[in-house]
Structure formats: C-alpha cells, structure tokens
Residue frames as qw, qx, qy, qz and C-alpha x, y, z in Angstrom:
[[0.362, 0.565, 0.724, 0.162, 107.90, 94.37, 110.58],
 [0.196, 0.119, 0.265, 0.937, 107.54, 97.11, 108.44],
 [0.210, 0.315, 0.224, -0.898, 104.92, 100.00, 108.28],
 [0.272, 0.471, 0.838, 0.036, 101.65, 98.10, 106.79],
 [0.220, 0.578, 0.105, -0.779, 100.10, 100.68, 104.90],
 [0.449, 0.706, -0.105, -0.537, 98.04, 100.83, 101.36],
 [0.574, 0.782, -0.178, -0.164, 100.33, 100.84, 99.07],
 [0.326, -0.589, 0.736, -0.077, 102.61, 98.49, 100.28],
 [0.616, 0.277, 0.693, -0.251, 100.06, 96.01, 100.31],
 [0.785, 0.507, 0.233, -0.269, 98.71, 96.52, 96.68],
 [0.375, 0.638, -0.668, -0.080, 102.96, 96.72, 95.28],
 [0.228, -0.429, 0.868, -0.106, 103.25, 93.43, 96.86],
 [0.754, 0.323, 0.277, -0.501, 100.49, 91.35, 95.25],
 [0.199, 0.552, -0.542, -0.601, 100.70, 88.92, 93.59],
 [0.743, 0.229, 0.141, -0.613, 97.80, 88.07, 91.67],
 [0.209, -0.030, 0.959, 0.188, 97.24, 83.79, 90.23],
 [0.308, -0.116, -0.742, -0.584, 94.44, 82.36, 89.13],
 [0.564, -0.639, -0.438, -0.286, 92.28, 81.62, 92.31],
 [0.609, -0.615, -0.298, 0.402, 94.48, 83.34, 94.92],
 [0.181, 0.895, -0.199, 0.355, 96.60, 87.00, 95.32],
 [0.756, -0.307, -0.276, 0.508, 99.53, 86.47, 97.57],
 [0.053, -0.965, 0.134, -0.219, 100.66, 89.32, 99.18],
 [0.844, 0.235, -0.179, 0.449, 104.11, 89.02, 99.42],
 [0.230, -0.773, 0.284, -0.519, 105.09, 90.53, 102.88],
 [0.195, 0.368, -0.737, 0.532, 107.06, 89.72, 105.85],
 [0.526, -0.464, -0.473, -0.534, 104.88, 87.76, 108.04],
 [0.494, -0.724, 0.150, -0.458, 103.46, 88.69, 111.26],
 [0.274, 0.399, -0.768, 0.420, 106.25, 86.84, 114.39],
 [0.021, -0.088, -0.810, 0.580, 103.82, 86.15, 116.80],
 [0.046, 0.481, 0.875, -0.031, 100.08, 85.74, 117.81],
 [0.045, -0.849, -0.233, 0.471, 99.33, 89.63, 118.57],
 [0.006, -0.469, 0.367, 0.803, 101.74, 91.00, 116.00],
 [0.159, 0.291, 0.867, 0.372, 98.90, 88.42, 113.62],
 [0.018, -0.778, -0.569, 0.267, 96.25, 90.14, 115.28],
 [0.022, 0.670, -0.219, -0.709, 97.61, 94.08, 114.91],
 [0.246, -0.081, 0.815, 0.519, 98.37, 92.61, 111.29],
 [0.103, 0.411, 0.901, 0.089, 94.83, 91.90, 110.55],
 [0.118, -0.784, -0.350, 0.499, 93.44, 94.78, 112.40],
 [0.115, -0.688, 0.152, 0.700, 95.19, 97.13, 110.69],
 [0.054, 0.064, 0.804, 0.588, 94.54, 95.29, 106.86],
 [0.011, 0.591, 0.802, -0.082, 91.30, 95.58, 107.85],
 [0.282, -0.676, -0.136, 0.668, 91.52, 99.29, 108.50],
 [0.119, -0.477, 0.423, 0.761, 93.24, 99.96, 105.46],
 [0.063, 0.017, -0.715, -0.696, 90.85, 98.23, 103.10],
 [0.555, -0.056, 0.103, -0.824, 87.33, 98.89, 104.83],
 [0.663, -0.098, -0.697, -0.256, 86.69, 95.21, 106.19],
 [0.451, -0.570, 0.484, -0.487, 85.63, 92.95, 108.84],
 [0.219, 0.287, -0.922, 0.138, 87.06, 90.18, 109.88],
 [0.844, -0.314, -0.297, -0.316, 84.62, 86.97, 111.10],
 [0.445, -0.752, 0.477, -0.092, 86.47, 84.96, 113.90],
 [0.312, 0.754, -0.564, -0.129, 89.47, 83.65, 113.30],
 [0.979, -0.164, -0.108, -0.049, 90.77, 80.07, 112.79],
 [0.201, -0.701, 0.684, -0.031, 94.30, 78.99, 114.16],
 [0.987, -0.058, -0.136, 0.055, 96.04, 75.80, 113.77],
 [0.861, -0.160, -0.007, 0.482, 99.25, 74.52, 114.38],
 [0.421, -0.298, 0.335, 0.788, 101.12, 76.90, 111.91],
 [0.003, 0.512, 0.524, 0.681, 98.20, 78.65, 110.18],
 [0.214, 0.426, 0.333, -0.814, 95.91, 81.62, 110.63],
 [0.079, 0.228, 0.572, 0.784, 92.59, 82.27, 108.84],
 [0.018, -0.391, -0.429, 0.814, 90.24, 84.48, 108.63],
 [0.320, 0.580, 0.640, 0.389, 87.32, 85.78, 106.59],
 [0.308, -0.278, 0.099, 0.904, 87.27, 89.23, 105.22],
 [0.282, 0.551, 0.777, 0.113, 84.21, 90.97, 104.29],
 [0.219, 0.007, -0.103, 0.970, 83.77, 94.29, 103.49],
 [0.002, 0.324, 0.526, -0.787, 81.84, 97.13, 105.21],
 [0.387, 0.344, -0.122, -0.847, 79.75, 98.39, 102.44],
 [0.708, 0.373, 0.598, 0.040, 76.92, 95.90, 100.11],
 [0.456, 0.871, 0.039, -0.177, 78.45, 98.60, 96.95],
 [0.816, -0.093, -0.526, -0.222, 80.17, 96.25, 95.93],
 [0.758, -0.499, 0.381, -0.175, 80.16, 93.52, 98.84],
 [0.490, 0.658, -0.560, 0.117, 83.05, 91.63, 98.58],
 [0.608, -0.691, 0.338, -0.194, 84.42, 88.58, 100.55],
 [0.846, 0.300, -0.420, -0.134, 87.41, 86.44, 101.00],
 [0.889, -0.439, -0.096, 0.093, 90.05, 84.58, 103.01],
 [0.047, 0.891, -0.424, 0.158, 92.90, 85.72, 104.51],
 [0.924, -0.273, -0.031, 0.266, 95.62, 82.60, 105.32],
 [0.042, 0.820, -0.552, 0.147, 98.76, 82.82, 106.60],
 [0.973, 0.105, -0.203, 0.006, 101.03, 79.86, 106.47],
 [0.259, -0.873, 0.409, 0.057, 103.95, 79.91, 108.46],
 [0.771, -0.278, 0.554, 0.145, 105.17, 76.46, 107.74],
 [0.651, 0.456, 0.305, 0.525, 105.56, 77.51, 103.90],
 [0.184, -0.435, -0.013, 0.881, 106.06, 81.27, 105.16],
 [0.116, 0.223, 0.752, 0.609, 103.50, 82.15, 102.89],
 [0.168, 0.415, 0.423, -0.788, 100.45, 85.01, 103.16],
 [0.163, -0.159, -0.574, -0.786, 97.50, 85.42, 100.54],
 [0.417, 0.318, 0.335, -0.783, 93.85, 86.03, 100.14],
 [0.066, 0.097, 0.853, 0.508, 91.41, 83.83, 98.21],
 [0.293, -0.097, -0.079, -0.948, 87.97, 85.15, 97.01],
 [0.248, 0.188, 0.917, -0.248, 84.45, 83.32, 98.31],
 [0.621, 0.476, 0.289, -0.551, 81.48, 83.17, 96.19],
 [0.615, 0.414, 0.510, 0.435, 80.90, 81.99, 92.33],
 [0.224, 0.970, 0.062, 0.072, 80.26, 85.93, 91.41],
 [0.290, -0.876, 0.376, 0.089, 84.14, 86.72, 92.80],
 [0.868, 0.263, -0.135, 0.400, 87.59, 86.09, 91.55],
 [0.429, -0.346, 0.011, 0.834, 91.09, 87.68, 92.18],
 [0.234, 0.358, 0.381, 0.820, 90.56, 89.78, 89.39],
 [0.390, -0.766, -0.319, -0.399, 87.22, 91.26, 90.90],
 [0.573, -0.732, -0.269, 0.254, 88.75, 91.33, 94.42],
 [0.488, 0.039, 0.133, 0.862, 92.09, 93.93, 93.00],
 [0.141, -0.604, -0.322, -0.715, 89.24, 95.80, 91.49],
 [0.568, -0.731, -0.373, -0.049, 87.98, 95.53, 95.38],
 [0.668, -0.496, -0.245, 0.497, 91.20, 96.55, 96.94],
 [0.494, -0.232, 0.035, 0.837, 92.08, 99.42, 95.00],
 [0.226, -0.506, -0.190, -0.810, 89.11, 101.33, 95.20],
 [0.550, -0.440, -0.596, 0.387, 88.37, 100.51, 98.84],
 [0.160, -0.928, 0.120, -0.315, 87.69, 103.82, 100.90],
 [0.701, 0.297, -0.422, 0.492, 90.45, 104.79, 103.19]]
C-alpha cells in the first residue's frame, strides 16, 4: 500500500453527485483497514464513531474535530466491488461542501 498522505488522497477523488470516491488501493486486511482510517483521520482532522463490518464491507462515520465548519460523513469500503468512497450526512452537506471540507482541513 502506498504512503497515504494529503495529497494523494485529494488527486484521487473522484467527486459524483451524492458520493466522492477516492480512488486508492484498498486496505488487504482488517488492521491495514484500521491504520487506513487512523491515519485519514489524522490527515483530515476527524473522528471516527465505531465502526461497522460486514461480510466484505467496512463503515464508518467521520466527523470532524472542530464545529467551524462541522462536517460529517461516511466512509465505506467495498471489497466485493473493490471500491472506497465517502458520502456526506445531513440536508446542509453535499460532496461539493465536503471537498470544500477536505481541502482546507488543518494538518
């Protein structure tokens, strides 16, 4: 797995209508999900509620640390389509608004 970092993350995006896929190599195992997470978190000043597994999914809600602006959404990962994105929660929030969230995020 590559080196998770920023600007990886926002060149890989790619932004729909009610979701942003992020268009990365996804995590191989339960811990390398977890580091994954941990470290998106890290990089974009969230926190993570607890996480759901299933079969061949991961999700996770994603809130961020500050109320300036507050910002949440979901993180899935889909292994059975191989497939990683983020979808925004509230009526006030869209993709658009969350981009605006990730790429002014402190660091």
């Amino acid at each position: 797995m590559q080196q998770l970092t920023r600007s990886t993350v926002l060149n890989s995006m790619r932004v729909g209508e009610t979701s942003i896929e992020i268009m990365q190599p996804l995590p191989t195992t339960p811990l390398k999900t977890q580091q994954w997470v941990d470290n998106f978190k890290q990089l974009f000043s969230l926190e993570a509620s607890e996480s759901d597994w299933g079969a061949d999914r991961f999700q996770v809600v994603l809130s961020s640390t500050s109320s300036d602006p507050f910002f949440q959404c979901v993180l899935c990962i889909e292994w059975l389509c191989e497939s990683m994105w983020l979808e925004p929660i509230g009526t006030q929030q869209d993709t658009a608004a969350l981009v605006r969230y990730l790429h002014n995020a402190d660091e």
